[in-house]
N, C-alpha and C positions, 0 to 999 in steps of 0.2 A: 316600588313601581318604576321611578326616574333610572335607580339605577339598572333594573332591568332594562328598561327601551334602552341606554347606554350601550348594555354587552349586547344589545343586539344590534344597534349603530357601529358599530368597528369601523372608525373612518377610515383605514385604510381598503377596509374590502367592500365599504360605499364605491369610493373612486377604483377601482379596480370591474365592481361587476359592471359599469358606466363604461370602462374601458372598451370592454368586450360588447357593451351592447352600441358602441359608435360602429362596429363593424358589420352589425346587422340592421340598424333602422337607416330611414331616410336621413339623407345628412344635417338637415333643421335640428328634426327631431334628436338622432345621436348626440351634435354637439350641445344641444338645450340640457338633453340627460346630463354629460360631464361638466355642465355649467352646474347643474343641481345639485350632485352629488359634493361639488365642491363647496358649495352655500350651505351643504348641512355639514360639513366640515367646521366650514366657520362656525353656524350654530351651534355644534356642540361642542367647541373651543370655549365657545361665550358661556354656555348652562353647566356645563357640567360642574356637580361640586367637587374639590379638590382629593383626591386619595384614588385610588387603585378599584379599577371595575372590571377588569378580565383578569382574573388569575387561576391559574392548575397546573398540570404538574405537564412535563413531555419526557418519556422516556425513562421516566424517573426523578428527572428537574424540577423542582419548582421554575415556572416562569410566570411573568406579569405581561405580555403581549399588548396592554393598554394601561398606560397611566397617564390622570389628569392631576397636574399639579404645577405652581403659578409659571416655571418655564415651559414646559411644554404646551401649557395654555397660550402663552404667547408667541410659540413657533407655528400653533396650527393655525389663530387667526393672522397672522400673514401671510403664509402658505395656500391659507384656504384663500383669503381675499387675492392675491395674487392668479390662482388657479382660476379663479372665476375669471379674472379679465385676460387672461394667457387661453383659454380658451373662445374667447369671444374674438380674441386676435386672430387666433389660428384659424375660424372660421370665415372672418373679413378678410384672410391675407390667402383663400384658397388653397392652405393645407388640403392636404389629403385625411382620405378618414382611417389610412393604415397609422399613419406616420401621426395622427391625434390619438389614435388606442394605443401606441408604442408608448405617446406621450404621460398618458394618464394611469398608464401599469405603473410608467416609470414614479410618478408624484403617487402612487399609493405606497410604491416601495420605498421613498422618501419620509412618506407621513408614518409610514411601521416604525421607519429609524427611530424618528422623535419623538410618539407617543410609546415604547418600547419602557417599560420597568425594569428589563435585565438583561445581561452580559451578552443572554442565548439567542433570545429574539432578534436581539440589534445585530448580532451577526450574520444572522439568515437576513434580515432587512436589510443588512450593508452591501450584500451581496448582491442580493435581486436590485437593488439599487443600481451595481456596477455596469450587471447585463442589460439592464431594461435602458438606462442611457447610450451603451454601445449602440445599439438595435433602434433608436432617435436616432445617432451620426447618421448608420447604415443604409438608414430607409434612402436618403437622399442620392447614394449612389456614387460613382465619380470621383473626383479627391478624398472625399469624406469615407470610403472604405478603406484606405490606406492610414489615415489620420484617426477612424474608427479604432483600427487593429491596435496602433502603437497608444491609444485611450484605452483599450483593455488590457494590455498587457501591464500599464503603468496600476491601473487600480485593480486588476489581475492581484499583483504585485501584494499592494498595499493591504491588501484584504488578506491577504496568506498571515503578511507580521501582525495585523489585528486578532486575526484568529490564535496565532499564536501569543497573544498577548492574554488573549482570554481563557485560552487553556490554562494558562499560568498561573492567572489571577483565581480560577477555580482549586486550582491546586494548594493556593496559601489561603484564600478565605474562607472554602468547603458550600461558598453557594455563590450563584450569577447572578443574584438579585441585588440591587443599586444600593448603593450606600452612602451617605453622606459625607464620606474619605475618600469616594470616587474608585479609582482602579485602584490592585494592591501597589503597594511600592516596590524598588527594584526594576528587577526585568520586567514585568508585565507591563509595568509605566513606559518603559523605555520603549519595550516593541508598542506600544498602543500609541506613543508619539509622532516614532518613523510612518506606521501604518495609515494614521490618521493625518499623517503629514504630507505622504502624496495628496488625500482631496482635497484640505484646506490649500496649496499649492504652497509648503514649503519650499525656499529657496535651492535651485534644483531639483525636487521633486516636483515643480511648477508648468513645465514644456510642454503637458498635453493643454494646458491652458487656451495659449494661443495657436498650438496648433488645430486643434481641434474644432472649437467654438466658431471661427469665421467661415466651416468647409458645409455645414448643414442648410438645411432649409432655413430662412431667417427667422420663421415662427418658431420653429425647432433653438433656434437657438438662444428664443426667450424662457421656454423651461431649462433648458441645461445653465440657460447662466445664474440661477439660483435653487434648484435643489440641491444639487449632488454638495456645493460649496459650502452651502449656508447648514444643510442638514449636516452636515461632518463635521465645521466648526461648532455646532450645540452639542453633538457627540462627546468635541472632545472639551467641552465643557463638563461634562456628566464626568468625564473621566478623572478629570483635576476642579472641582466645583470649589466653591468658597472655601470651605473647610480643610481641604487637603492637606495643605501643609507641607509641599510638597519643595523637595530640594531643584526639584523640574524649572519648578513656576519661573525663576528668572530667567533662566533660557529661554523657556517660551516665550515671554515677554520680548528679551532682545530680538527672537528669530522675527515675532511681529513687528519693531519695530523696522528691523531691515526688509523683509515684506514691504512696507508701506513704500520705502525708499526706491526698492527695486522696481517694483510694479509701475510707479508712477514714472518713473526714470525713462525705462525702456517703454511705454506707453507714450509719452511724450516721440519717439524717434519712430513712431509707425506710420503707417500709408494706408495700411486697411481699418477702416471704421471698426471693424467687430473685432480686428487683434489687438488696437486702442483700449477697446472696450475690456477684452479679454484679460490684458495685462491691468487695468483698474481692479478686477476681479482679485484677483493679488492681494494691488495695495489695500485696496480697504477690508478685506481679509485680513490684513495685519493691524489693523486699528484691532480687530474682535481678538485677535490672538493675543497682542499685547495687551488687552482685558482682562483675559484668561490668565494668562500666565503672572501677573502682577493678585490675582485675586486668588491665585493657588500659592502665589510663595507668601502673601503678607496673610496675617491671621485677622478677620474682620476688614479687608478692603472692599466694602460693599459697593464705593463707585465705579470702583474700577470693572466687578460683575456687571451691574448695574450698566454701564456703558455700556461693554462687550453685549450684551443681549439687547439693550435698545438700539448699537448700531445694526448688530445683524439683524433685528427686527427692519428695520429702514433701508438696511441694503437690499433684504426682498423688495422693498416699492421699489426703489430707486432706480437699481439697478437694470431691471425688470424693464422699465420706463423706458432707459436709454437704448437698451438693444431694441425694444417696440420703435423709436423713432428713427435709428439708424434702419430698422429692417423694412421700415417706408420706403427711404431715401433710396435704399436700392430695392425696392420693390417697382417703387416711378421710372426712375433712372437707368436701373440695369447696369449702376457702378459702385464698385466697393474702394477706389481709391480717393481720398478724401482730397487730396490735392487736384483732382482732374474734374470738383464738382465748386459751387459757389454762386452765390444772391440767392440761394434757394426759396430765401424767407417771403419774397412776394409770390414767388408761387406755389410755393407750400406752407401756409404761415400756423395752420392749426399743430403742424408736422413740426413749425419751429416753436412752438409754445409747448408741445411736448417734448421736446429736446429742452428747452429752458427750464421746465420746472425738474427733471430729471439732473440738469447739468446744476442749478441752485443748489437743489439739495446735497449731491454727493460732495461739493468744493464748499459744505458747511456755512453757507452764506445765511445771514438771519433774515428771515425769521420761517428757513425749514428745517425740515427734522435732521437732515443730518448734522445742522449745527447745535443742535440740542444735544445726541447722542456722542459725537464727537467732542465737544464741550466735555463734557463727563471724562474719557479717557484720558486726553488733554490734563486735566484736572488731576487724576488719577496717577498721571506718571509727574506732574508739576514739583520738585522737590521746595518750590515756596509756597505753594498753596496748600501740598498734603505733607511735606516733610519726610519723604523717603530718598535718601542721599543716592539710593543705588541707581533710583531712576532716571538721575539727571540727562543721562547721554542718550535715555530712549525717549526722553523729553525731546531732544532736539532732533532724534530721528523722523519723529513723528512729524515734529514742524518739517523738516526738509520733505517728505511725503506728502502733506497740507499742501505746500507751495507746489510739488510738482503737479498734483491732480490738480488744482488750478489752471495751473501753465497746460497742460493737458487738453482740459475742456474748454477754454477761452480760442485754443488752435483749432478744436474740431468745430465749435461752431464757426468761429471766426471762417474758416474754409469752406465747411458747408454749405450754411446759412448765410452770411455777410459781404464774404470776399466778391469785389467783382459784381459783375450782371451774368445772370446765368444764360446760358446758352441754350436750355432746351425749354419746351413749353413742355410741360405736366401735373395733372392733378391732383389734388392735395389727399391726404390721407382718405381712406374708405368708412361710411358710419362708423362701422363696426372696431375698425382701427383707432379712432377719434376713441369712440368710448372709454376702449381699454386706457390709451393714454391717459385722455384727461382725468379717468376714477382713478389710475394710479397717482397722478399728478396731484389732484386734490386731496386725497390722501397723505402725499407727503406735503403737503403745506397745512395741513388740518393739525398733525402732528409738531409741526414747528410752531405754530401761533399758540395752538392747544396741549403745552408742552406737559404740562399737569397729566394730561388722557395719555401721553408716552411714560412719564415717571410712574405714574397709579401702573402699568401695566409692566415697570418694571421688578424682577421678584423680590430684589434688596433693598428698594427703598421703603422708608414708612413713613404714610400722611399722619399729621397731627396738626390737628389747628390749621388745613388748610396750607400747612408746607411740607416740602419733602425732606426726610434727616436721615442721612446715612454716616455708618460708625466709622471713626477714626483708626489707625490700629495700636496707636495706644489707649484706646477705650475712651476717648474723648467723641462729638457729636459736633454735626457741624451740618446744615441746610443747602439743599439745590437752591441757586438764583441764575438760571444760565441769560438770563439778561442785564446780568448786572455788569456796569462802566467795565468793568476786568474784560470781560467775558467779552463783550463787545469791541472793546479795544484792539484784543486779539485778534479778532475777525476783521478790523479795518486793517492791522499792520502785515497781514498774510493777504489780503485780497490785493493792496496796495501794492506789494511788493512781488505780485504776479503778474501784475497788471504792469509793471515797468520791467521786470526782466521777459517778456513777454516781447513786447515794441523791441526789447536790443535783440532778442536770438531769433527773431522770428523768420527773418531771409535766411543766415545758415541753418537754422534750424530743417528748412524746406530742402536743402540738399545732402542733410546727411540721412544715410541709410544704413545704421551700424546691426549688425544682428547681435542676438540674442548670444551670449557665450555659451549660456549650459544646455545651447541647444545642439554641440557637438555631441550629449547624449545619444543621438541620433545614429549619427555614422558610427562614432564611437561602440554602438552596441552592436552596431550590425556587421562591424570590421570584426569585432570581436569574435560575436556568436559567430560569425562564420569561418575565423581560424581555429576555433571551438573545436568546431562542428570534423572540422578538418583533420585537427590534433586524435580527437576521439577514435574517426574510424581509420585513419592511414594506423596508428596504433592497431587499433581492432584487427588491422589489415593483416599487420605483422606478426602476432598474436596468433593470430587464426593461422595464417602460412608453415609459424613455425611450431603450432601443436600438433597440425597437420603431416606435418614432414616427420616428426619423432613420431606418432603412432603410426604410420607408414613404414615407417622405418623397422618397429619396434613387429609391425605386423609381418615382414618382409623374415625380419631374424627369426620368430617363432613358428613358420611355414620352412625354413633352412637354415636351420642350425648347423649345421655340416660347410655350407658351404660359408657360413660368417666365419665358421672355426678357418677353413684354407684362405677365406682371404687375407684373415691375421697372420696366419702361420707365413704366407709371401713376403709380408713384411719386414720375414727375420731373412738374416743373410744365410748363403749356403744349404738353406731346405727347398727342396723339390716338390713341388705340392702336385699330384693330379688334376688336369679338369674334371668338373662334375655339372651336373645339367640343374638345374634348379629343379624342384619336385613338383612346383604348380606349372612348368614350363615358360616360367617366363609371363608369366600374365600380370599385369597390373591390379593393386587390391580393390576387392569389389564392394567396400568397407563407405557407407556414405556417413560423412565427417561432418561433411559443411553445414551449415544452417544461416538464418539472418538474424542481422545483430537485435531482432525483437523477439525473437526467440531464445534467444541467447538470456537476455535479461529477465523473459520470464523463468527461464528454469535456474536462473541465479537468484530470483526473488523466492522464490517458493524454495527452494534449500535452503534459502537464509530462513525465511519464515518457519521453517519445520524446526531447525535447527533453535532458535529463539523457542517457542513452543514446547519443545523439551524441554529449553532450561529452565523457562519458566516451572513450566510443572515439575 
């Protein structure tokens, strides 16, 4: 019976028909609907027992379209609890009710991704994922269609090498259904890398990031900063899972640990609040990536899992949180430049206690979740704590990324909130805005004091006796204490040491304005695409001129053959040729050649196809 009501719950097409019903009821009512739908979300994250409740076949396929098992359990009740106060936001922050049904297609096409049991589903979910976030940018209008297009093209993109990755992987394992080895190895890993690489924002595939994120609605840009990121990074955990074994995993790893680097780097040199925000996006993205990839190349790194899923678990609160505070600030204010704002905190101070527990959390400060889950990766790459010699260098990665997000959030508030007497009188956050923050907020402090309810919920660790023990990779055991003197230490000598190079860069800091390098992608493509574009048809041009000319030509001599014989024959010395009249008189050929270059390519496809078609048979 449980598991029937289950196939008949499909969380994802809960939140979906909620979508569509914000567009026809009163707007209480609609947004109360997609506040519900997201609360049975959670609910059935929490009941359901673990194994496979929607399966059949499509087209021939077996697919599993819904699976509950201990990770996906743990992506929907964040998702889901997130969703609920992401909607209660967009409703206090006077979203629109297109631009909240845009929103809520988009987090059902998210929660398809990660409740998904195979190769097949998750790619039609990947997809509807890509468009349904476009159409979030879009709604808003303005910069955000420009910054839209160059968002779809990028995961446009990414979605082709995925699919190609899965084609692949069909081909060597004979089914789409999940495996415990994750993707096949070779090429499908490689293309399922790149693919899954533009959404987690691997280094240079990262640019829609910040371009993007800061151009939407600001409630819009609390759903975009955590599905599309956090669902692709559990993706591509399914891809490379504990087990793999994969020759990938230490590259992944490094690529996260430079992630972390990067993000925080150029996140520190911003001016807009939400391209700050955007480029953290990144870095703490590569805490979860170097998770993955340390848990995919060592055999039994169950912390390193372990981590990677509890942070991204936390980076839904977290993160979530801070674009909510930011999207006050300039909700009040009507400014997005962090330097032209400041004291905010007396007159916004509920605004700055949601920016504070948001800002605690992600810069790992005890006693909240991110220093819990962070702790763990930390742990994970530590070659004196776990003894893996390879990881030493993405050990100190990670710390340079620790101290930059630091340095980071100590400036946004420090400017926002602190700096100064502010200069404008305004209101403080709206109920309904208060709420979302503070349930996120107490949320991510519920999880750092109550570290135990984040370990139990993560899928590699095991309670015994009231501790948590995850496997060594030489088959040894060893207990979570992320409160012990180690642990803590670390957190004083990275908070310490942000805290003082902080006070020395913090005046040049204010004046530099370096961009982004690989965001010459940009011009770069479009210089390109358009001597492409150039190259393709002045060719085409010439092409065409000169087929045109020779069957002209060729038409010209088979209407007068006689007189092509005497114009040769002139050529020779000493012959007398007669004039002769041409036999059409002279008329030009009434022979239509031309056509356009899309026609063109259709009757070159279908020649090829026919052609193929033969051979085959």
């Amino acid at each position: 019976m449980e598991a029937e009501f289950l196939s008949m719950a499909y969380p994802p097409l809960l939140v979906f028909a909620a979508g569509l019903l914000v567009l026809v009821l009163p707007r209480l009512a609609g947004f109360a609907v997609g506040a519900l739908s997201l609360a049975a979300v959670l609910a059935i994250s929490l009941i359901a027992p673990e194994g496979q409740h929607l399966a059949g076949t499509f087209l021939g396929f077996e697919v599993v379209p819904f699976l509950v098992d201990d990770f996906s359990r743990m992506i929907g009740l964040g998702l889901g609890f997130l969703g609920i106060c992401s909607v209660i936001y967009a409703y206090s922050s006077e979203a629109s009710e297109t631009l909240t049904a845009f929103a809520l297609i988009y987090v059902s096409s998210s929660l398809g991704a990660a409740f998904a049991g195979d190769w097949l589903v998750l790619l039609f979910m990947w997809e509807l994922m890509a468009v349904t976030s476009t159409l979030v940018v879009w709604h808003y209008g303005g910069e955000a269609v420009r910054a839209g297009f160059r968002y779809a093209v990028f995961h446009g993109t990414g979605g082709v090498l995925v699919m190609l990755a899965v084609a692949v992987h069909y081909v060597q394992a004979g089914t789409f259904i999940y495996s415990e080895t994750g993707i096949a190895d070779g090429i499908p890993a490689l293309l399922a890398v790149l693919g899954m690489g533009v959404n987690v924002a691997f280094i240079g595939f990262h640019t829609w990031l910040p371009d993007t994120y800061p151009r939407p609605h600001f409630a819009a840009s609390v759903f975009l900063s955590v599905y599309t990121t956090k669902t692709s990074a559990f993706i591509l955990y399914r891809a490379f899972p504990v087990d793999a074994q994969s020759d990938l995993g230490i590259y992944i790893a490094y690529m996260g640990g430079l992630m972390a680097v990067y993000g925080a780097s150029f996140a520190l040199l911003q001016h807009d609040m939400r391209a700050l925000l955007s480029y953290h996006i990144q870095a703490q993205l590569g805490y979860i990536v170097a998770g993955i990839g340390m848990g995919a190349w060592l055999v039994e790194s169950e912390i390193a899992v372990a981590g990677a899923m509890g942070h991204l678990f936390n980076n839904i609160l977290f993160k979530s949180l801070l674009f909510m505070a930011v999207g006050v600030v300039i909700y009040r204010t009507g400014e997005e430049d962090l330097y032209e704002l400041g004291g905010l905190w007396r007159e916004m101070p509920l605004t700055a206690i949601g920016f504070g527990l948001g800002a605690l959390s992600i810069t790992a400060i005890p006693p909240f979740n991110g220093y819990i889950s962070k702790g763990m990766v930390f742990d994970a790459a530590d070659p004196h704590y776990y003894g893996v010699a390879e990881f030493e260098a993405l050990y100190w990665l990670l710390w340079l990324g620790a101290i930059g997000t630091l340095l980071s959030f100590i400036k946004l508030g420090y400017y926002v909130f602190f700096h100064g007497e502010s200069d404008v009188s305004v209101p403080d956050a709206k109920p309904g805005q208060t709420v979302a923050m503070l349930g996120l907020g107490g949320a991510c402090l519920l999880f750092g004091v109550w570290w135990q309810g984040l370990a139990d919920l993560a899928p590699t660790l095991h309670a015994h006796g009231g501790e948590f023990e995850f496997a060594y990779p030489d088959g040894g055991e060893s207990h979570l204490h992320p409160y012990s003197s180690s642990h803590l230490q670390t957190a004083g000598v990275l908070t310490a040491i942000a805290a003082v190079a902080f006070a020395i860069v913090r005046k040049p800091l204010s004046k530099l304005d370096l961009g982004d390098p690989a965001m010459i992608v940009y011009p770069a493509t479009y210089h390109v695409s358009r001597w492409t574009m150039l190259a393709v048809t002045e060719l085409y041009a010439a092409v065409d001129a000169a087929v045109v000319g020779i069957v002209k030509r060729c038409y010209w001599l088979g209407n007068n053959p006689v007189l092509a014989v005497d114009a040769a024959a002139r050529r020779l010395p000493l012959v007398d040729v007669e004039e002769r009249q041409p036999t059409d008189g002279g008329r030009p050929s009434t022979i239509h050649l031309r056509t356009s270059i899309g026609t063109t390519v259709l009757l070159l496809v279908l020649v090829l196809t026919a052609v193929l078609w033969l051979l085959v048979v």
